[in-house]
Backbone and ligand atoms as CSV (ligand in chain L), in Angstrom:
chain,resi,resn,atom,element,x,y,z
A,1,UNK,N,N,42.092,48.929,33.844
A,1,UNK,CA,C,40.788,48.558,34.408
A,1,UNK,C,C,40.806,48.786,35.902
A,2,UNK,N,N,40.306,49.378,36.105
A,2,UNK,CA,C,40.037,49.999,37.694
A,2,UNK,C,C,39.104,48.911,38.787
A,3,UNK,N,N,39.649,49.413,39.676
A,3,UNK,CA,C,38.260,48.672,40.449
A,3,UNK,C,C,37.056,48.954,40.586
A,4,UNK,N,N,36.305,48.160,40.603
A,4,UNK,CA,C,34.786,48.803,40.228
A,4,UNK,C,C,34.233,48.702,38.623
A,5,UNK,N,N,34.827,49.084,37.943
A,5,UNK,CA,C,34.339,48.787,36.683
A,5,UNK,C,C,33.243,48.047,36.516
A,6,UNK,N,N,32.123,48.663,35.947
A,6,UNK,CA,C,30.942,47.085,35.625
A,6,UNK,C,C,31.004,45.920,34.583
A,7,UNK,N,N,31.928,45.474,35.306
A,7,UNK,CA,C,32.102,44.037,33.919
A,7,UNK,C,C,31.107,43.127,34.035
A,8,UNK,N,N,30.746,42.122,32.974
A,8,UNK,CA,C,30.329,40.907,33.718
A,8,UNK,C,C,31.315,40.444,33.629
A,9,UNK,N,N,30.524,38.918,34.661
A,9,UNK,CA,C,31.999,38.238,35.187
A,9,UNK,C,C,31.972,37.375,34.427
A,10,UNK,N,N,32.839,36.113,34.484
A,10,UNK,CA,C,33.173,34.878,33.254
A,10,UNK,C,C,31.772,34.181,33.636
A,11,UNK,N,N,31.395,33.803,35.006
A,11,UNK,CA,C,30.051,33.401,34.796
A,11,UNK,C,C,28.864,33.654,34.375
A,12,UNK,N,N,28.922,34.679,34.263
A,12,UNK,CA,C,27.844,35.255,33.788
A,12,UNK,C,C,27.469,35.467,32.033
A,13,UNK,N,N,28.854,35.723,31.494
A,13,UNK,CA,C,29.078,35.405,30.005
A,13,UNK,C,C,28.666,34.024,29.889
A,14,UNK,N,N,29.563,33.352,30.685
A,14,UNK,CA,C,28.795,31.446,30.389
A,14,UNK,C,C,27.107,31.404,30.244
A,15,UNK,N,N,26.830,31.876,31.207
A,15,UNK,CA,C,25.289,31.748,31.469
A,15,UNK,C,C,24.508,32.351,30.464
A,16,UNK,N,N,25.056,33.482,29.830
A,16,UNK,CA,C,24.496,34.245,28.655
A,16,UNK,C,C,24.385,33.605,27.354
A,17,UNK,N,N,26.227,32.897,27.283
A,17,UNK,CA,C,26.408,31.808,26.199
A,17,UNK,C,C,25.399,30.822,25.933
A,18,UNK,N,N,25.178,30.392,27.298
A,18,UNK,CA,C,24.004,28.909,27.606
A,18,UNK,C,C,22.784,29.760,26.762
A,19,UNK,N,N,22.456,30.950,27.451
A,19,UNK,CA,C,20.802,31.391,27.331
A,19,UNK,C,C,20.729,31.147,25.476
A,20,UNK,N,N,21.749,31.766,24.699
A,20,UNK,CA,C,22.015,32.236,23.358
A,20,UNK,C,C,21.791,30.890,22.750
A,21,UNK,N,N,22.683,29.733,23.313
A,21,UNK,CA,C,22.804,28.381,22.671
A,21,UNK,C,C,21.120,28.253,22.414
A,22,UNK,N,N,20.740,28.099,23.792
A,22,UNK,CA,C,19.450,27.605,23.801
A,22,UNK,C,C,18.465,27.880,22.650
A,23,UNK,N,N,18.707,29.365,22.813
A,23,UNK,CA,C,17.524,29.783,21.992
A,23,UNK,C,C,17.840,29.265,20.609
A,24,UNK,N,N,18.862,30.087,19.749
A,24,UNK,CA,C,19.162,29.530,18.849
A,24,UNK,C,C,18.916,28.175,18.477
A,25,UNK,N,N,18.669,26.775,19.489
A,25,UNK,CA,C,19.292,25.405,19.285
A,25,UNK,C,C,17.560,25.507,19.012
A,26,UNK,N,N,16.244,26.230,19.635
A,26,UNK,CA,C,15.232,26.162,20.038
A,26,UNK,C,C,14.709,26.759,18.640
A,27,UNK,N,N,15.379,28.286,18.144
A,27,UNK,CA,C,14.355,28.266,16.344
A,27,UNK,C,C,14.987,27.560,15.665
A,28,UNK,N,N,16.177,26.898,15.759
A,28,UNK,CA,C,16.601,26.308,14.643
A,28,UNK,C,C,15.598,24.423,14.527
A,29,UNK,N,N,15.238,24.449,15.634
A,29,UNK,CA,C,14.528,23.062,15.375
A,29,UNK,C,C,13.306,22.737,15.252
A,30,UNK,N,N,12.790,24.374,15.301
A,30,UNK,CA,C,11.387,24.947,15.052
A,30,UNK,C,C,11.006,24.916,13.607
A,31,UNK,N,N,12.798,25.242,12.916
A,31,UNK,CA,C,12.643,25.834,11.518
A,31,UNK,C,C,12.568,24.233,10.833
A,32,UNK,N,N,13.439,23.392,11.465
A,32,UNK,CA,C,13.240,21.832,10.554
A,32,UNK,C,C,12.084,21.366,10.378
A,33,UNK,N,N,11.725,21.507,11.799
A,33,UNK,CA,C,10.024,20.946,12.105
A,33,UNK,C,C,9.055,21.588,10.754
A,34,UNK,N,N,9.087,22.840,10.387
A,34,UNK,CA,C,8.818,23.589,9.471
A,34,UNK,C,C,8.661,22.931,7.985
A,35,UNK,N,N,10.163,22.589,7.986
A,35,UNK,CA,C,10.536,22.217,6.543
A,35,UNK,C,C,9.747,20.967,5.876
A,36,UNK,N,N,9.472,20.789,4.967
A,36,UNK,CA,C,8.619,19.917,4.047
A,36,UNK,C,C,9.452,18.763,4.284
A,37,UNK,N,N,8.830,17.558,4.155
A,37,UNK,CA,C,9.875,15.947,4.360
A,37,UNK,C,C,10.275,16.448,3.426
A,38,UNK,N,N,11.466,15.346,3.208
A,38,UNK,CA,C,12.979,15.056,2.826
A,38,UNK,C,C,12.351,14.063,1.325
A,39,UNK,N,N,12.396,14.609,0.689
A,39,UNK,CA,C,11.696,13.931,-0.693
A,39,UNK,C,C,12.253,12.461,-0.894
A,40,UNK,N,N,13.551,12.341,-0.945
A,40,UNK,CA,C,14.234,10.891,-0.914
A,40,UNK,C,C,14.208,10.087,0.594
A,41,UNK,N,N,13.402,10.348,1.174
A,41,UNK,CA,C,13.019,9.660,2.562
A,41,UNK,C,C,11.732,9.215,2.325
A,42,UNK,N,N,10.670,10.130,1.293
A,42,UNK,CA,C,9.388,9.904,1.294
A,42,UNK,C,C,8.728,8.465,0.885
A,43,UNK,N,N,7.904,7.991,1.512
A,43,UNK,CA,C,7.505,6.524,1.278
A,43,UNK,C,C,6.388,6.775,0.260
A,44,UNK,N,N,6.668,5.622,-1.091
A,44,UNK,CA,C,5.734,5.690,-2.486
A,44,UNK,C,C,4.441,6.006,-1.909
A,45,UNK,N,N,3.469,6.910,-3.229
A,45,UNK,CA,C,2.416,6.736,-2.871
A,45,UNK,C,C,1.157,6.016,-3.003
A,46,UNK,N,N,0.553,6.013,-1.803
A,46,UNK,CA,C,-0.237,4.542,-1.618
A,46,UNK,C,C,-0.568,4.271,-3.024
A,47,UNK,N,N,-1.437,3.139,-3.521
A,47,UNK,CA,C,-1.647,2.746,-4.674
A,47,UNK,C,C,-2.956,3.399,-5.183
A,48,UNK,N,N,-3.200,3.519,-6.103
A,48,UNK,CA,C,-4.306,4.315,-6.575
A,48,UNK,C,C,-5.690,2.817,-6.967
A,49,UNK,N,N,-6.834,2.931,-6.788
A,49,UNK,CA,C,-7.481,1.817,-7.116
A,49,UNK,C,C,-9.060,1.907,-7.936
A,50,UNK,N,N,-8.770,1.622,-8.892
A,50,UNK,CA,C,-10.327,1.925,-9.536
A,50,UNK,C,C,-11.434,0.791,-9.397
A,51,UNK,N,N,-11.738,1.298,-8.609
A,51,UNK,CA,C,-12.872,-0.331,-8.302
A,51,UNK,C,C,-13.594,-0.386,-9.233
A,52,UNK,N,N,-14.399,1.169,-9.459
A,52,UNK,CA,C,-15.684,0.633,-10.674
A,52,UNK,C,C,-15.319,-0.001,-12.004
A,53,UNK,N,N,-14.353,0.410,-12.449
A,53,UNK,CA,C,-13.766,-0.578,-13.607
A,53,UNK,C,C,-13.170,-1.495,-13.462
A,54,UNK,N,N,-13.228,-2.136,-12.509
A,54,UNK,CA,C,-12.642,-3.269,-11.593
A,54,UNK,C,C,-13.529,-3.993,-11.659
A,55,UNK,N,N,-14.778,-3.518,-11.079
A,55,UNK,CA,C,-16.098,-4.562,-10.839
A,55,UNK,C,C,-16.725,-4.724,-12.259
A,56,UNK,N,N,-16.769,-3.563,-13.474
A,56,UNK,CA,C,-16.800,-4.321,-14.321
A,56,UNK,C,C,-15.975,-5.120,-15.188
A,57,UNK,N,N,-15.038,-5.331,-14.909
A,57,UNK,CA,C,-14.004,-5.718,-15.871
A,57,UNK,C,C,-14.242,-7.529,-14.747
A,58,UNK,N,N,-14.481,-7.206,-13.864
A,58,UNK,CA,C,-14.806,-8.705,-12.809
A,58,UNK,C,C,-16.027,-9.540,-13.530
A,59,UNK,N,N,-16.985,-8.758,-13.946
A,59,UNK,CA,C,-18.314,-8.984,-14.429
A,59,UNK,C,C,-17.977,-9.640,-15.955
A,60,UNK,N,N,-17.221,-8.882,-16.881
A,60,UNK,CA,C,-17.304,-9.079,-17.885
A,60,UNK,C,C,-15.829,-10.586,-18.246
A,61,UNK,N,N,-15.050,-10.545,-17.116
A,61,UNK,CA,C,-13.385,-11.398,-17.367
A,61,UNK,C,C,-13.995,-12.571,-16.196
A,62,UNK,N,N,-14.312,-12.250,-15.047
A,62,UNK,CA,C,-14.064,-13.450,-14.243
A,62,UNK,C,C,-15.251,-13.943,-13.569
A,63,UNK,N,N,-16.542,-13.229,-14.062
A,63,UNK,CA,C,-17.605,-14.345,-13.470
A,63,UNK,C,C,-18.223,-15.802,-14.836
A,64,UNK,N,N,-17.610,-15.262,-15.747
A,64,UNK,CA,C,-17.887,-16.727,-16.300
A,64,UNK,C,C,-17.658,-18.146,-15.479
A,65,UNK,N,N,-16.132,-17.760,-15.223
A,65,UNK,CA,C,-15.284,-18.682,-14.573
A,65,UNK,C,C,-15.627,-18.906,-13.024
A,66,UNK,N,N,-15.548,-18.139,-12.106
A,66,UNK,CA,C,-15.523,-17.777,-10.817
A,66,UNK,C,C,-16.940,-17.494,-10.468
A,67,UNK,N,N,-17.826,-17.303,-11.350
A,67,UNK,CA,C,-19.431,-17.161,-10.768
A,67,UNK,C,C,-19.478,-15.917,-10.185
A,68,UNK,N,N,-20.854,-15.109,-10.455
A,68,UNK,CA,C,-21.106,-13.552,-9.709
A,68,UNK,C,C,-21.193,-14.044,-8.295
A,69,UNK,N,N,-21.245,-14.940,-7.453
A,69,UNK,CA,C,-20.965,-14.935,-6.228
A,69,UNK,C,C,-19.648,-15.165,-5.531
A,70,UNK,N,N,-18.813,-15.191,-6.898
A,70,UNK,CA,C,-17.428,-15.340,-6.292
A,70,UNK,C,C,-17.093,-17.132,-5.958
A,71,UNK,N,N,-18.113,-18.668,-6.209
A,71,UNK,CA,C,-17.568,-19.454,-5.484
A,71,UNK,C,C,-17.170,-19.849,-6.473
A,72,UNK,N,N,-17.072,-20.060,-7.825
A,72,UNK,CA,C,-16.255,-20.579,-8.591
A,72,UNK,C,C,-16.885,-21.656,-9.312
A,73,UNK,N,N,-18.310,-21.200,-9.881
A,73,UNK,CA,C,-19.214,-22.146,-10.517
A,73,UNK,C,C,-19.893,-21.459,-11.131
A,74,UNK,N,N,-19.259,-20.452,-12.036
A,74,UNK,CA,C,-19.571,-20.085,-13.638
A,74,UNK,C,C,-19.843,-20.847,-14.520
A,75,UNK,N,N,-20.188,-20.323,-15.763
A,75,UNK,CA,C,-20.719,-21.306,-16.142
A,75,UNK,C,C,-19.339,-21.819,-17.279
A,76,UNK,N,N,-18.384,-21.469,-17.201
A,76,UNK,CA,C,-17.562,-21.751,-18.001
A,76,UNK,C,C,-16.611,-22.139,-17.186
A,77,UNK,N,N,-17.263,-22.937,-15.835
A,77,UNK,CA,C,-16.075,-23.538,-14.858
A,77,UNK,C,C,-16.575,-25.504,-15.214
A,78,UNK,N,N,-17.577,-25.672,-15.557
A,78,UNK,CA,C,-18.309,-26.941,-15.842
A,78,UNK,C,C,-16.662,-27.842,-16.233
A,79,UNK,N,N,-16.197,-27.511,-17.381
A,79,UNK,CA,C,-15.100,-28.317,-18.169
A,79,UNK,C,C,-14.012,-28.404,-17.123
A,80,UNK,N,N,-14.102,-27.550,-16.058
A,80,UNK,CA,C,-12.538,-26.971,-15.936
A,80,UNK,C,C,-11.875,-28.213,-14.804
A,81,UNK,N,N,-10.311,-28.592,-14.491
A,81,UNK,CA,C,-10.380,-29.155,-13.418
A,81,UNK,C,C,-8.673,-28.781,-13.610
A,82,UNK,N,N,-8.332,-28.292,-12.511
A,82,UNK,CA,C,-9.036,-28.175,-11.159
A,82,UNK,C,C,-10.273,-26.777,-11.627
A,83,UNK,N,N,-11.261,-27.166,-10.790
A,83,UNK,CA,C,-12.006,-25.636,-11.072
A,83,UNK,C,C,-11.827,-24.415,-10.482
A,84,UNK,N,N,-11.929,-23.293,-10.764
A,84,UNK,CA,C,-11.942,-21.876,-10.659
A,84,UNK,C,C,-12.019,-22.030,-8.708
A,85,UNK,N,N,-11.051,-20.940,-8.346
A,85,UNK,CA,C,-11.305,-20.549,-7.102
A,85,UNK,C,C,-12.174,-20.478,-6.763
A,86,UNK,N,N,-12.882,-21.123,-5.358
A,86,UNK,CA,C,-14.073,-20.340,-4.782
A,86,UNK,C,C,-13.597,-19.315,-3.783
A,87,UNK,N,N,-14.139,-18.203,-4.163
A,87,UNK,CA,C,-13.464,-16.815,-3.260
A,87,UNK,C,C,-14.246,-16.806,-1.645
A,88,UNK,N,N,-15.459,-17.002,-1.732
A,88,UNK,CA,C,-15.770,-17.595,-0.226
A,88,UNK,C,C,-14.862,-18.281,0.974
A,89,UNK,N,N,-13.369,-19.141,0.327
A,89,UNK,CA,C,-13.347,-20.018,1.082
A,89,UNK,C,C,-12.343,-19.385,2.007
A,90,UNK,N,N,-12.721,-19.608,3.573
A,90,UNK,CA,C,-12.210,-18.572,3.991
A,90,UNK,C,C,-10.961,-19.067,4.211
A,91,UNK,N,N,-10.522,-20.236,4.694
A,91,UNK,CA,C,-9.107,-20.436,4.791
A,91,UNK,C,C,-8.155,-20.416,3.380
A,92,UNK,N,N,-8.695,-20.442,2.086
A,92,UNK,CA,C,-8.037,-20.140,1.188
A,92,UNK,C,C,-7.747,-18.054,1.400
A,93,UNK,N,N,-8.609,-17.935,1.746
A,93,UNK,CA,C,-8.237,-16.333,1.720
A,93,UNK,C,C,-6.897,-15.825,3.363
A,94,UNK,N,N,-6.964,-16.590,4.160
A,94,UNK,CA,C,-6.026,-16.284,4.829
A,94,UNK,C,C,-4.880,-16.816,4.157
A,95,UNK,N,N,-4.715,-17.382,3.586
A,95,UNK,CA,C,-3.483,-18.513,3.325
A,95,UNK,C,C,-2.829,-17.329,1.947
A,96,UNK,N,N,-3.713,-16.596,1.198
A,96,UNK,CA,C,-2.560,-15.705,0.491
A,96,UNK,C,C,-2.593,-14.358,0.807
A,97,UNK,N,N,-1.452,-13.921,0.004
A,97,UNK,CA,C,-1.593,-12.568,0.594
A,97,UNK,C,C,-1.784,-11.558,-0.727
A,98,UNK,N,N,-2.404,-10.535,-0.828
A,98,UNK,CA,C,-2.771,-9.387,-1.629
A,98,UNK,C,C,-1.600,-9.666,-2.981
A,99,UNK,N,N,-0.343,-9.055,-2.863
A,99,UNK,CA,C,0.189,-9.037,-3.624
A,99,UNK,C,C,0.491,-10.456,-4.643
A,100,UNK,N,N,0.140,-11.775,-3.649
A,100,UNK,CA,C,0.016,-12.949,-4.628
A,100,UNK,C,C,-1.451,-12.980,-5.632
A,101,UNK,N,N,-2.500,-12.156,-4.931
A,101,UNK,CA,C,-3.983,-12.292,-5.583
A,101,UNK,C,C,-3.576,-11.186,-6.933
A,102,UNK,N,N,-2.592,-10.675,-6.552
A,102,UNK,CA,C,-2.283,-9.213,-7.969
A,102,UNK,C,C,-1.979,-10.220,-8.859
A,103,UNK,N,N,-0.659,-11.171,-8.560
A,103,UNK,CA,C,0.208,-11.779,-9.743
A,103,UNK,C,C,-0.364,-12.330,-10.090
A,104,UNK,N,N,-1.339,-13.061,-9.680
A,104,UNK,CA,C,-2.002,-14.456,-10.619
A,104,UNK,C,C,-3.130,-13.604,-11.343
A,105,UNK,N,N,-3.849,-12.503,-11.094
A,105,UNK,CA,C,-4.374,-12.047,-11.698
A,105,UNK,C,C,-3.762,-11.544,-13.395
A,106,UNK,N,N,-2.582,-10.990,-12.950
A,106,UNK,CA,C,-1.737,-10.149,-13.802
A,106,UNK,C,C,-1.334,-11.127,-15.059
A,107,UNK,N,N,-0.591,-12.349,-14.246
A,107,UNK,CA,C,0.201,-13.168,-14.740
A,107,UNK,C,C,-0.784,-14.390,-15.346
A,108,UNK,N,N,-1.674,-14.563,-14.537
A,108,UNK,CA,C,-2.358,-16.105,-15.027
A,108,UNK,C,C,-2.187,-17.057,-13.790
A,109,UNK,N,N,-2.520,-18.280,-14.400
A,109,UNK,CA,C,-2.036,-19.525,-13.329
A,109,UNK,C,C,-1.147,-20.186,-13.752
A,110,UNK,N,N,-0.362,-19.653,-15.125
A,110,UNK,CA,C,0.929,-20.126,-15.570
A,110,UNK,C,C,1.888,-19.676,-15.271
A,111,UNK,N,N,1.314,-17.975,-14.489
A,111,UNK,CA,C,2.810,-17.201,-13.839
A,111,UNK,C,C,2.735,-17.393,-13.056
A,112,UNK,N,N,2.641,-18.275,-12.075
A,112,UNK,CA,C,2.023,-18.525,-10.426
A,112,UNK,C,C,2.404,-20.330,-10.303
A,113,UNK,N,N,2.747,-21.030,-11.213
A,113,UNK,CA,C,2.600,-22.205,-11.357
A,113,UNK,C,C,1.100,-23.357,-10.864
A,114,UNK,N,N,0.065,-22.178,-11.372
A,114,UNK,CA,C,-1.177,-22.630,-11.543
A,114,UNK,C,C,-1.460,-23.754,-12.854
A,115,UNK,N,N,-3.244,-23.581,-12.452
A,115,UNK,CA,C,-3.869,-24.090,-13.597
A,115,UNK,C,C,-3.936,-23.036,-14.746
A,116,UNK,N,N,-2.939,-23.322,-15.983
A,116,UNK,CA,C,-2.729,-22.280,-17.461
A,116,UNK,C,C,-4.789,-22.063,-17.619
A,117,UNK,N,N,-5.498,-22.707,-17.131
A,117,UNK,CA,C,-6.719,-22.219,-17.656
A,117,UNK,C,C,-7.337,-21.119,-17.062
A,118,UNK,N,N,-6.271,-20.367,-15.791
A,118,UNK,CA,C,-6.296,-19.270,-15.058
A,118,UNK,C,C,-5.868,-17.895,-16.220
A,119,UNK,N,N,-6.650,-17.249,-17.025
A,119,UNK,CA,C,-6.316,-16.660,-17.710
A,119,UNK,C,C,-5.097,-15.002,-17.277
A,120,UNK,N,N,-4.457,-14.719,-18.183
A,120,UNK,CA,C,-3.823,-13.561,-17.448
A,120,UNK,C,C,-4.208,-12.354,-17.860
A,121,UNK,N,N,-3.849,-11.241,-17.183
A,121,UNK,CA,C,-4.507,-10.051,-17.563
A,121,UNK,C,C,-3.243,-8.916,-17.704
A,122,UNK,N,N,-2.799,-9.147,-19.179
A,122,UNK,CA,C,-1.520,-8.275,-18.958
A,122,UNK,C,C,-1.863,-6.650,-19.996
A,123,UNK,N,N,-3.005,-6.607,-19.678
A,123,UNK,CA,C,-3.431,-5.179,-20.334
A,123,UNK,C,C,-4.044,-4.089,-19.338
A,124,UNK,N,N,-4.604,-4.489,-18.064
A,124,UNK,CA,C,-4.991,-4.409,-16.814
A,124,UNK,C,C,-4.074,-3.620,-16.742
A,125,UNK,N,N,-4.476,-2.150,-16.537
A,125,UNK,CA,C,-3.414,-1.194,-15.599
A,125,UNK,C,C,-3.160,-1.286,-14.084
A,126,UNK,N,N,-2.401,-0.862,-13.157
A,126,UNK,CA,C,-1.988,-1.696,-12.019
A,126,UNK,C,C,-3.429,-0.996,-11.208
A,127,UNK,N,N,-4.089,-0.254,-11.209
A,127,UNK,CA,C,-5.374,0.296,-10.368
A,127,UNK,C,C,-6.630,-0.038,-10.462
A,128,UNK,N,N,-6.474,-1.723,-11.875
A,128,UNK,CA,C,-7.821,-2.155,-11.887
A,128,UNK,C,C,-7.397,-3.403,-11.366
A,129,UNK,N,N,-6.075,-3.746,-11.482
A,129,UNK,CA,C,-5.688,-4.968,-10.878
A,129,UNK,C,C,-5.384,-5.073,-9.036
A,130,UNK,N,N,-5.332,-4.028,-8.436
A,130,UNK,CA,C,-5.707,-3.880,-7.344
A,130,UNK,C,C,-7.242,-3.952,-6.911
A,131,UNK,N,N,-7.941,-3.424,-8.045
A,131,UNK,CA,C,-9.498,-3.092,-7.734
A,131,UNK,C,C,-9.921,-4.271,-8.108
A,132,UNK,N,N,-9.641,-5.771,-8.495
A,132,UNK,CA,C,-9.821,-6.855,-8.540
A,132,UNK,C,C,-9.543,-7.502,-7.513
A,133,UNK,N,N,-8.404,-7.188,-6.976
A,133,UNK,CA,C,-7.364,-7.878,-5.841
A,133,UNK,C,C,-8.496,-7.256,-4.555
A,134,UNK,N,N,-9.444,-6.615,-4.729
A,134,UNK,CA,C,-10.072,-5.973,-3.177
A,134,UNK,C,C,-11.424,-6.388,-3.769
A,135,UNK,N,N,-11.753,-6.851,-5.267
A,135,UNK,CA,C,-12.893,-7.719,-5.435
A,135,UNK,C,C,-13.272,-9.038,-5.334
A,136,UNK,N,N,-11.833,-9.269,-5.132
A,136,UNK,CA,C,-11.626,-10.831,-4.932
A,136,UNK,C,C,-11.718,-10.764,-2.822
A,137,UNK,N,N,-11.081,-10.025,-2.528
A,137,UNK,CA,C,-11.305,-9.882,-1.076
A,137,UNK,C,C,-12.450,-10.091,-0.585
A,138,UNK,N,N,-13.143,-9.039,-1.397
A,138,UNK,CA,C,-14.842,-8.752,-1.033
A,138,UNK,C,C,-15.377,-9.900,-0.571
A,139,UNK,N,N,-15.232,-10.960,-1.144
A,139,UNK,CA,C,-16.084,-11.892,-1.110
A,139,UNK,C,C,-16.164,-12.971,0.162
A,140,UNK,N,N,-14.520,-12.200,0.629
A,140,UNK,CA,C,-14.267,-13.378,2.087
A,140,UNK,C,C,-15.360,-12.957,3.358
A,141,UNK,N,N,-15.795,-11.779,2.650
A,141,UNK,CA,C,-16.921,-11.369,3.861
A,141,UNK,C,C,-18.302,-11.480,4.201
A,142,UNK,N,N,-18.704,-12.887,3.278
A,142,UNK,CA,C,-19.515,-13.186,2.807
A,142,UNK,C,C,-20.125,-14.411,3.571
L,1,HEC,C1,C,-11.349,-19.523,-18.023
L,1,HEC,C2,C,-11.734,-19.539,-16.621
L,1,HEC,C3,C,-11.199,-18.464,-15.724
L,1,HEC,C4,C,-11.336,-17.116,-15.853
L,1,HEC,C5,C,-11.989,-16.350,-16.986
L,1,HEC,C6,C,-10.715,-16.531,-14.676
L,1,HEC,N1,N,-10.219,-17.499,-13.865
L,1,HEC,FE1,FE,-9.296,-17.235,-12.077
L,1,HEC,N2,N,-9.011,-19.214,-11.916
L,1,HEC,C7,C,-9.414,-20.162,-12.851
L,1,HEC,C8,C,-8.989,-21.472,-12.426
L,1,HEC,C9,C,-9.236,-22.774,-13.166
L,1,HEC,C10,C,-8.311,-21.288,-11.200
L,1,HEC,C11,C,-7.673,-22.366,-10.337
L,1,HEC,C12,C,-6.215,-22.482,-10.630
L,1,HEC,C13,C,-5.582,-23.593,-9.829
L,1,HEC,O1,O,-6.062,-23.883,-8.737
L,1,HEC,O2,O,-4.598,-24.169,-10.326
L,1,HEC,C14,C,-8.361,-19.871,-10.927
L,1,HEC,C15,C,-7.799,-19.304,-9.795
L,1,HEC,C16,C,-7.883,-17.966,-9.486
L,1,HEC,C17,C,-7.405,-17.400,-8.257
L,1,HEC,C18,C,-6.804,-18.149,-7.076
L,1,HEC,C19,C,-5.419,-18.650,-7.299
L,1,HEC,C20,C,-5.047,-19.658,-6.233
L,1,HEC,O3,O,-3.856,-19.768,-5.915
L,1,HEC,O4,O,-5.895,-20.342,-5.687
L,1,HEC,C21,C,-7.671,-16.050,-8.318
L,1,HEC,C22,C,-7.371,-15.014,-7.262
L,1,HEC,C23,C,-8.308,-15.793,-9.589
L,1,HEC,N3,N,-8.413,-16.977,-10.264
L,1,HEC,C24,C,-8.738,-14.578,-9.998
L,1,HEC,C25,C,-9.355,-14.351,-11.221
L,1,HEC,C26,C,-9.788,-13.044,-11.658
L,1,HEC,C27,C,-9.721,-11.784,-10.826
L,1,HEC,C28,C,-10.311,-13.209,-12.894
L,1,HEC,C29,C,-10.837,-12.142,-13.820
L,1,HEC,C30,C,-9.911,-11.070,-14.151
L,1,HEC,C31,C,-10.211,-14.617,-13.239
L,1,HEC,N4,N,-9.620,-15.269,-12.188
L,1,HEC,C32,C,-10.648,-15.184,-14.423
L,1,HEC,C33,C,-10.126,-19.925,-13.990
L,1,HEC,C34,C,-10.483,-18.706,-14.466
């Protein structure tokens, strides 16, 4: 190797190394960004909810009991004691939460350690029993 020769020098390879890293480090995180989520990372999907067969299945199962206004003076609440929820009441509606308004629906007031005259609904697929659980909501806005 003579003098003069056009080499690069070690710095300059470094600096080339750097430029190469970069880029590379730059499509490769382009290409993840790319990639579809991570299927076993993916969070369930939201719940599916059928209201209209919800509101009738509300009409035809729980306004006897609970009354079409939701306060809980159907006409098949007369006998009852304790009587039927009134869904109006608003501090009863802060005090539970969604997934307790599912179970007692699901379960009764015997799976809940209710009143057994809380009937249960174990034929209810889980998207009318949500669409109950947001008919029973409805009413706190009342
Ligand atoms: C035979 C009458 C009757 C029918 C029909 C009925 N319920 Fe009830 N429900 C009750 C009674 C009584 C209670 C009160 C239970 C208690 O306080 O121990 C109650 C309570 C509830 C509660 C509140 C539970 C709590 O902790 O306060 C919800 C929510 C509810 N019912 C939803 C429904 C829905 C939705 C339907 C229709 C799918 C329905 N109920 C049908 C009688 C009935």
């Amino acid at each position: 190797m003579g003098r003069g020769t056009p080499r690069a020098s070690p710095k300059c390879v470094k600096k080339l190394n750097y430029l190469l890293l970069s880029f590379v480090a730059a499509a490769c995180s382009k290409g993840a960004a790319n990639q579809p989520p991570d299927p076993s990372t993916n969070a369930p999907p939201p719940p599916v909810v059928d209201l209209d067969k919800a509101k009738t299945v509300f009409t035809q199962r729980c306004v006897p009991c609970h009354g079409a206004t939701g306060n809980g003076d159907g006409p098949a609440s007369a006998q009852l004691t304790p009587k039927p929820r009134n869904y109006t009441d608003k501090v009863w509606q802060a005090s539970v939460d969604d997934a307790y308004i599912e179970k007692i629906i699901k379960l009764g007031g015997a799976g809940v350690g209710k009143s057994p005259a809380m009937p249960n609904n174990p034929d209810l697929p889980p998207e009318v029993i949500t669409g109950l659980k947001d008919v029973v909501r409805g009413f706190n806005q009342k």
